[in-house]
N, C-alpha and C positions, 0 to 999 in steps of 0.2 A: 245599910248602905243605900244610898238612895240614889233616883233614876240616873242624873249626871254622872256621879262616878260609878254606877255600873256599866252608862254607856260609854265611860271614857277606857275601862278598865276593856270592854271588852273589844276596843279598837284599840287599843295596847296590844291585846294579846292575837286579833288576829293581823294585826301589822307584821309582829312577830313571826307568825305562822309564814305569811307569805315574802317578808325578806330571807327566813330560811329556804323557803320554798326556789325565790328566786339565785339564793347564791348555789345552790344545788343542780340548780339548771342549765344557771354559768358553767355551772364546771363542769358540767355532763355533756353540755353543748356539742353537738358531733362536729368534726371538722367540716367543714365545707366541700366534700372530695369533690364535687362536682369544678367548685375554682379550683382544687388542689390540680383534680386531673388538667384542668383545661391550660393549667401553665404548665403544666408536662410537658401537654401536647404541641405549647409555643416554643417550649425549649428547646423540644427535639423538633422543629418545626426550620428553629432557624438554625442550628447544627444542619439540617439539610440544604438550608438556603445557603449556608456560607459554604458548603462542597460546591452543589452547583453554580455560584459564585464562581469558585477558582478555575472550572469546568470552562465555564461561558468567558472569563478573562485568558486565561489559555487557547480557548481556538480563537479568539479573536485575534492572539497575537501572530496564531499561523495566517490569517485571514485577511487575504488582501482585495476581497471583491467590493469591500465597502460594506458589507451587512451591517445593519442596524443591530443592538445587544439584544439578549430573547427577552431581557426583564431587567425593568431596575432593583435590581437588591441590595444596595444602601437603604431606599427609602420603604423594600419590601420591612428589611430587617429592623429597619428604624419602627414603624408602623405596630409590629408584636413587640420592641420595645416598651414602646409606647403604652400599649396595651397591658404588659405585663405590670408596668409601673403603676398605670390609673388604676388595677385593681385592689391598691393595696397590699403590695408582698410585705414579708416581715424582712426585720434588722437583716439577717442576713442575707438573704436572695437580693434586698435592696443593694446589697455592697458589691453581691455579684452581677445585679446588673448594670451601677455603675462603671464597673471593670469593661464588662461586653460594653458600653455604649463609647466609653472611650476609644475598646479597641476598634468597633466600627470605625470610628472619625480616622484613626490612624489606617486601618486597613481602606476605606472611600479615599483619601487621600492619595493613599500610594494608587489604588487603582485607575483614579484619574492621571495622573502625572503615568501610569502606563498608556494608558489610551490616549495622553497628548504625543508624548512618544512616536506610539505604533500608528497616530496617524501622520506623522513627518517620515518616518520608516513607510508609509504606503505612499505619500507624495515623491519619495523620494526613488520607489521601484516602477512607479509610476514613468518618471524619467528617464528611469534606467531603461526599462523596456523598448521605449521611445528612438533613445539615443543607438541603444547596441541592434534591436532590428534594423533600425537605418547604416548601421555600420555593416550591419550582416546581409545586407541587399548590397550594400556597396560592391561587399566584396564577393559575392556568388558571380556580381556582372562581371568579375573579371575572368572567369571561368575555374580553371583545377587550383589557379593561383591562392584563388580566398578561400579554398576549404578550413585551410588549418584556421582562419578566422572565424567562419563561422561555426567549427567544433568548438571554439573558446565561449564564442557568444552562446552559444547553447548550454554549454556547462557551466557560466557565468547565472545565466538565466534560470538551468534548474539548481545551483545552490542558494538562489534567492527564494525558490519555491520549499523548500525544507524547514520542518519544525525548529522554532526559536531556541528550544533547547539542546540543541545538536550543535549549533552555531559556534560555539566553543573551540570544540574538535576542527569544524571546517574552514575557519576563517584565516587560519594562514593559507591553506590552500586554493581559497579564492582570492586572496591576496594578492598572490602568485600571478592567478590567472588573471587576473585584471592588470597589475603589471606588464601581462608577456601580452597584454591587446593592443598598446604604443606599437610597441617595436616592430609585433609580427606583420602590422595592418603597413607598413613603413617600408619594410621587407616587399610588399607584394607592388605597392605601388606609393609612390611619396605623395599623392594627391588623398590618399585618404587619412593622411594624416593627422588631419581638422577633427572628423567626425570621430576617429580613432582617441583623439582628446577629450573629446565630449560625451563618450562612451564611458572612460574611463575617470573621470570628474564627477559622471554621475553615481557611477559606479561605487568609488569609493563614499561618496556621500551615502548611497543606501549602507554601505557597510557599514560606516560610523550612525547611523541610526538604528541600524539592528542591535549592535553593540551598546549603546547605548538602551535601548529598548530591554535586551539581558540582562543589562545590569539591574534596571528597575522591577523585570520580574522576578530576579530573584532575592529583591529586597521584600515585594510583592508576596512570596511564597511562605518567608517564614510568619507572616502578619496575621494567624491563623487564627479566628473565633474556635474552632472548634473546644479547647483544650478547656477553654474558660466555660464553654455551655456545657461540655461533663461534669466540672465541678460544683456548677449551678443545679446541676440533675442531680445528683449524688447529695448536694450538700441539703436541698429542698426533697427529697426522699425521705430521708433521716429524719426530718423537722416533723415531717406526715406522721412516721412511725411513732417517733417519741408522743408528738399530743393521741395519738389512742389510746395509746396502753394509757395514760394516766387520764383520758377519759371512761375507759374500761373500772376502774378503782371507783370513781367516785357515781357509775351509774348504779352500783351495790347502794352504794348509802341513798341515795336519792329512790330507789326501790321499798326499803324499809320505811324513811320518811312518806313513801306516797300509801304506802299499804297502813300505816296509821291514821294520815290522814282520811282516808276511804272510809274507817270506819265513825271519825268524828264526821264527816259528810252522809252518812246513814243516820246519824242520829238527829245531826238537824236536818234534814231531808223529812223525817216522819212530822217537823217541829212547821216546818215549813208548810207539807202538806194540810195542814189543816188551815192554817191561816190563809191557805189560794182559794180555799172553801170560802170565805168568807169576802175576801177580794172578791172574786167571781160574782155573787150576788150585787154589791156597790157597783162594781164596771160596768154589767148591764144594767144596772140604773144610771148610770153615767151615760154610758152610749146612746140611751134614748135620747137625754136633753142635750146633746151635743147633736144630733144627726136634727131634731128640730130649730137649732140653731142653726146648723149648716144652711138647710134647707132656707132662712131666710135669710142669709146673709147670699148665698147662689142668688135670688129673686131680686135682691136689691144690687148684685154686682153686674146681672143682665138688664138691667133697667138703665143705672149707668151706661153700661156700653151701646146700648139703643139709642141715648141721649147723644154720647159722644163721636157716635156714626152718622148721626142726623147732623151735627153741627161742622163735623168736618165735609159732609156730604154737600151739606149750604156753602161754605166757604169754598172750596170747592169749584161751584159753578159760579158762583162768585168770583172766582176768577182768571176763570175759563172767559169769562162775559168779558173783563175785562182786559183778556188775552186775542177775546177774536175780536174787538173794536179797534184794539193797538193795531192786529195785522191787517184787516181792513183797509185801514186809514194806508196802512202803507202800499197795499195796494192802489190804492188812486194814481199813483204816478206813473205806474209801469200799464196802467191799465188806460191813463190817458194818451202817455206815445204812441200806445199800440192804435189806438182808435183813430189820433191823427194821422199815423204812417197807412193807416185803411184808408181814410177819407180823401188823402193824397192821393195814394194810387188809382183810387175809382175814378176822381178829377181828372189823370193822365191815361185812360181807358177809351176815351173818343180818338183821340191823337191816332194813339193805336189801330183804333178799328178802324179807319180812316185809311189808315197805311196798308194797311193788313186787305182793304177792298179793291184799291187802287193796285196792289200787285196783283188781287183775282182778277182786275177786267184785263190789265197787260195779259195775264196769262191765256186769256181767252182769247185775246185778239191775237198772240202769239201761235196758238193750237189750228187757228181759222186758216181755210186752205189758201186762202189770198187776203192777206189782211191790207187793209186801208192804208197805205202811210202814211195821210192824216191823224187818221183816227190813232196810228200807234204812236208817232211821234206825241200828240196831246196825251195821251194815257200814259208814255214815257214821262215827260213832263210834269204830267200833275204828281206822279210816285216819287220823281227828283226831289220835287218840292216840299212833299209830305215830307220823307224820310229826311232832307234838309235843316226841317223844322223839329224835325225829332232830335237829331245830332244836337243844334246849335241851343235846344233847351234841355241839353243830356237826361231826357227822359227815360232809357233803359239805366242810367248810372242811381239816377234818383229813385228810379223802381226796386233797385237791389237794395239800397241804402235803408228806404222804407221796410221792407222785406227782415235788414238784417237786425235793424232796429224792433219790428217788431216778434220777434220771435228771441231776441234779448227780454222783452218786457212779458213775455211769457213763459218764459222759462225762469225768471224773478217771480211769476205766480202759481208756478209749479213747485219752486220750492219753498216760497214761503206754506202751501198747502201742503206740504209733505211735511214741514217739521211743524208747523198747527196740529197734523194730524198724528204723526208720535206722541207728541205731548198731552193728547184731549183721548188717548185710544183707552181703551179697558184692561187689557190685557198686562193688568199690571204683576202678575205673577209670573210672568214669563221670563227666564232665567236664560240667557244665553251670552255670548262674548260681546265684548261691547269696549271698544277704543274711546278713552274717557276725552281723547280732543275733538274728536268728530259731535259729543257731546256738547262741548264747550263752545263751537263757531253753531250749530245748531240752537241755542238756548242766547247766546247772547244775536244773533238772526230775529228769534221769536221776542225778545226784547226789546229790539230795538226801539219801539215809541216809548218803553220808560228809562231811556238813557240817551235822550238827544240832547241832551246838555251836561253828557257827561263825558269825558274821553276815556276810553276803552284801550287797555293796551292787554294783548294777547303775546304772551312767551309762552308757548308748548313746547315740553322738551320728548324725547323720542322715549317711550314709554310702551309698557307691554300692554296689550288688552286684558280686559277682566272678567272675569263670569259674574256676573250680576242680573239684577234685572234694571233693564234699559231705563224704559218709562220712569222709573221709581231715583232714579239716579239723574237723570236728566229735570225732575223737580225739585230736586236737594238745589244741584245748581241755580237753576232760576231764582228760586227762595231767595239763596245767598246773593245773586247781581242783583236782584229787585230792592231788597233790604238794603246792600249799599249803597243803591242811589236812592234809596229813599231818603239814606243816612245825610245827603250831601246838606250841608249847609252856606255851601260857596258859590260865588258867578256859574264858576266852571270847576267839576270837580271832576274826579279822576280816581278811577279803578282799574286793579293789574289784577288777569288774570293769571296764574302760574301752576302747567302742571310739570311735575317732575317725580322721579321713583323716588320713594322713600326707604325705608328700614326694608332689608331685603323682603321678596315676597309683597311689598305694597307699592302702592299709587299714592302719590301727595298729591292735593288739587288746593291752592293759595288763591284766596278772596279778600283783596286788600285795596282798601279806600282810604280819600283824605275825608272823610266826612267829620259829624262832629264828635264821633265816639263813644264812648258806654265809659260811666263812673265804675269806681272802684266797688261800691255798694250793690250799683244792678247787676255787675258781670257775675255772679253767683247765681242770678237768678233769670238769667236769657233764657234756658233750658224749658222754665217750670212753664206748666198748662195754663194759659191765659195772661201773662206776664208781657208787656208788652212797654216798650220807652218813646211808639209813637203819640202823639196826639188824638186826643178823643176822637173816635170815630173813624179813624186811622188805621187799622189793623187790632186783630182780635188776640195777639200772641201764640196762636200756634202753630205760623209757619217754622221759627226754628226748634218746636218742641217738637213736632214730627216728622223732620228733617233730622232729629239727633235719631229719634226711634226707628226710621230708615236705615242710617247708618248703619246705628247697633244691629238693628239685625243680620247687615251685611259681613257683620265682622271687623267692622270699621269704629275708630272714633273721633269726633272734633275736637279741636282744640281752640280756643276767642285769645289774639291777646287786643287790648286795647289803649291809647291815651285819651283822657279828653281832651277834645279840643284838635287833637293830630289825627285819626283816622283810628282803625280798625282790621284785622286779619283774621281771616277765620281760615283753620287749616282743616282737610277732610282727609283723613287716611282710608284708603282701602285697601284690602288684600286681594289679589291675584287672585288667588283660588280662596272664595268664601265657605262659610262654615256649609256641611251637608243639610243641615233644614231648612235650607233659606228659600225653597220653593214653596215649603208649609209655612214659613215667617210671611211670605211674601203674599202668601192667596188671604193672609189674616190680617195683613198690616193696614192701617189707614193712610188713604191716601194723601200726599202732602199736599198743601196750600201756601199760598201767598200770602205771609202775614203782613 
């Protein structure tokens, strides 16, 4: 016999060995009591919930303060439904629990349609209370006359206060009494006769809705799960019983089967041992030249990485250089009004002192124990005249104006320097909450000189913050405005920015241009390190490459679609709450750049 068919013959026979092995197993298999118990314990779980059920629909129907129910148990009982069904029960329990889920529907049903009921039964003693105390104040003012009235209204009153199931017995006899409330109140005095009607209108309307109310709870009553969850228990007991015992039979044979095997597993075990002798010796020859290999392959992937931190490092301040000459520039404007709204007010500072002197010599010659009235009227005068000249060329109007104007132009350079300074800070590991729109008007702010001939339209929609890190998020975006307009190839082109929540638990952030678009060929390869669709000398390709590695380690991923020729979308999903390493991603990741 040669090597093939003895190695075929002896994977025949141990295929063998362990299909028997495994149909023995099968059938040995213990039942699962831990699920067996656990739908016990639902069975008898909702047997209790459908008592306290009847429990809580019974006092409600005595219950006229308005309470709220203790619980919902339709959707308690629905819910261990539910549950009992997702686990898998067998043929039978399934039929019993279709039965219980029906009669739920039928028993919720009736339960609502009592609690529509008993709340036209509480609107309607609500009324009654209303009508017959005012009938019973009526007639107290008449003095001994209205007692036998108000004995009615009080026994009117407390038969409306008595359990719904008693109602039976006593509804002729408040029948009665509501009846003899016309006549008696008519008897005492004919002016109450109104109230005495409206007493008795309401009256009977509570009646006929309590009646009606009885009628439904005791359609209500016999609508009873209980009967159906004993049978469920009883019938899923028995199923437990039967699969042991006929696991009990078959764990004997599986015992003889494993104690043969035990001992063919002794004999190749001795067959075995020697051969790990001989393994052992090759594996530590092997582990050497693999841990020497390692070792150069470590030396050449740290060299790598020192390459790739040096070149993101360059690009980098690269364009940073080219982010503080953009803000600069834009400073000029705010920083020339402010210099002319100074230069003006200095200009309008003589006026002032002028004025400002002329009232110290009035004031002086006013303090004087005898002043001149030459000399005051001229010093009056010449203050006329100043302050005249100050009205008629609204010098304090223009000083505000200047004023307000320049502290608008510095407060434009306060924030253009504050969000310069998020974007250029170090601390890019820094993990905290961070509202992705305040991102958005911040980064397209710091943009602004590479998008002056672009129109910018911003949709934010109401969005939850995210735990992220700031910095690292705020140059995903820029990447993506800067790349779009880099992308334009029109007069005037036009980018939407769009945030909105996405798949529960995420943030969507939409970067969408009319520019000239990505073929069908390079959209595969946006991603890759150094891949790039601008123009020689034009960017290096790994603004969007480490902008996706951003992403990803937030948890997040992009998605490009593109036309040529029609523009470009790029979508950035992130989650709310990111993965727990992202503080260790975050201290290791490279930072992103402007490609």
């Amino acid at each position: 016999m040669n090597r093939t068919t003895r190695g075929a013959s002896q994977a025949l026979g141990a295929a063998f060995l362990l299909a028997m092995l495994v149909f023995l197993f099968v059938k040995t298999a213990g039942v699962d009591v831990k699920h067996d118990t656990h739908a016990l314990s639902l069975l008898r779980e909702l047997k209790d919930l459908d008592g306290r059920w009847d429990e809580d629909v019974l006092r409600m129907t005595n219950d006229f303060s308005g309470a709220a129910p203790r619980a919902d148990f339709p959707v308690l009982m629905g819910r261990i439904l539910g549950e009992l069904e997702h686990s898998g029960p067998g043929t039978a329990l399934a039929r019993d629990l279709a039965q219980l889920r029906a009669g739920l529907a039928d028993k919720d049903a009736a339960a609502r349609s009592l609690r529509d009921m008993h709340q036209r039964a509480q609107d309607a003693v609500q009324a009654m209370d209303t009508s017959v105390l005012q009938l019973q104040q009526l007639a107290e003012a008449r003095g001994a006359k209205g007692a036998v009235v108000a004995s009615l209204v009080n026994q009117v009153r407390a038969d409306a206060a008595q359990p719904l199931d008693t109602l039976a017995g006593r509804a002729p006899a408040m029948q009665q009494r509501i009846a003899t409330l016309r006549p008696a109140s008519l008897a005492i005095d004919p002016l109450l006769g109104e109230a005495a009607g409206r007493a008795e209108t309401t009256s009977r309307a509570f009646l006929a809705a309590r009646e009606g109310e009885l009628s439904l709870w005791s359609r209500y009553s016999f609508l009873t799960l209980g009967a159906r969850t004993d049978l469920a228990l009883r019938a899923l007991s028995a199923s437990i019983e039967g699969t042991l015992d006929e696991k009990d039979r078959w764990r004997a044979y599986l015992f003889a089967y494993a104690l043969a095997l035990l001992i063919a597993t002794g004999y190749l075990a001795s067959r075995v041992a020697s051969t790990q002798a001989q393994l052992r010796s090759a594996n530590e020859s092997l582990e050497k030249r693999v841990a020497e290999r390692t070792r150069d392959l470590s030396t050449t992937l740290q060299r790598l990485q020192e390459s790739e931190a040096q070149l993101v490092q360059s690009e980098k301040m690269s364009s940073l250089g080219q982010m503080v000459a953009g803000v600069a520039h834009e400073m000029n404007s705010p920083l020339a009004y402010v210099k002319n709204s100074v230069a003006t007010a200095r200009d309008r500072m003589p006026d002032l002192r002028d004025a400002l002197a002329g009232a110290a010599r009035l004031l002086d010659i006013l303090r004087s124990d005898a002043p001149d009235p030459g000399e005051l009227q001229a010093s009056f005068d010449a203050l006329e005249s100043q302050l005249g000249k100050l009205r008629r060329e609204h010098v304090l109007e223009d000083l505000d104006a200047l004023t307000r104007d320049g502290l608008h132009g510095i407060e434009q350079i306060v924030e253009l320097v504050a969000n310069l300074r998020n974007f250029s800070r170090l601390d890019r590991s820094k993990v905290a909450s961070f509202n992705v729109n305040e991102g958005v008007r911040a980064t397209l702010l710091i943009a602004k000189p590479a998008l002056r001939k672009v129109d910018v339209e911003r949709k934010l929609g109401d969005i939850p913050s995210i735990t992220c890190s700031p910095s690292q998020v705020n140059q995903v975006l820029l990447n993506l405005v800067t790349n779009a307009a880099q992308a334009m190839d029109k007069p005037r082109g036009r980018i939407t920015v769009i945030t909105r929540e996405g798949s529960p638990g995420t943030v969507a952030i939409e970067v969408d241009d009319n520019g000239k678009g990505i073929s069908e060929e390079s959209l595969p390869k946006i991603f890759d390190p150094f891949y790039t669709t601008k123009d020689v000398g034009k960017g290096t390709g790994l603004g969007l490459t480490i902008a996706y590695k951003i992403v990803k380690q937030h948890g997040g991923h992009i998605d490009v679609r593109s036309t040529l020729g029609e523009g470009t979308t790029v979508i950035v999903t992130l989650p709310v709450e990111p993965p727990a390493d992202l503080a260790m991603n975050a201290e290791s990741a490279p930072e992103a750049v402007n490609a």
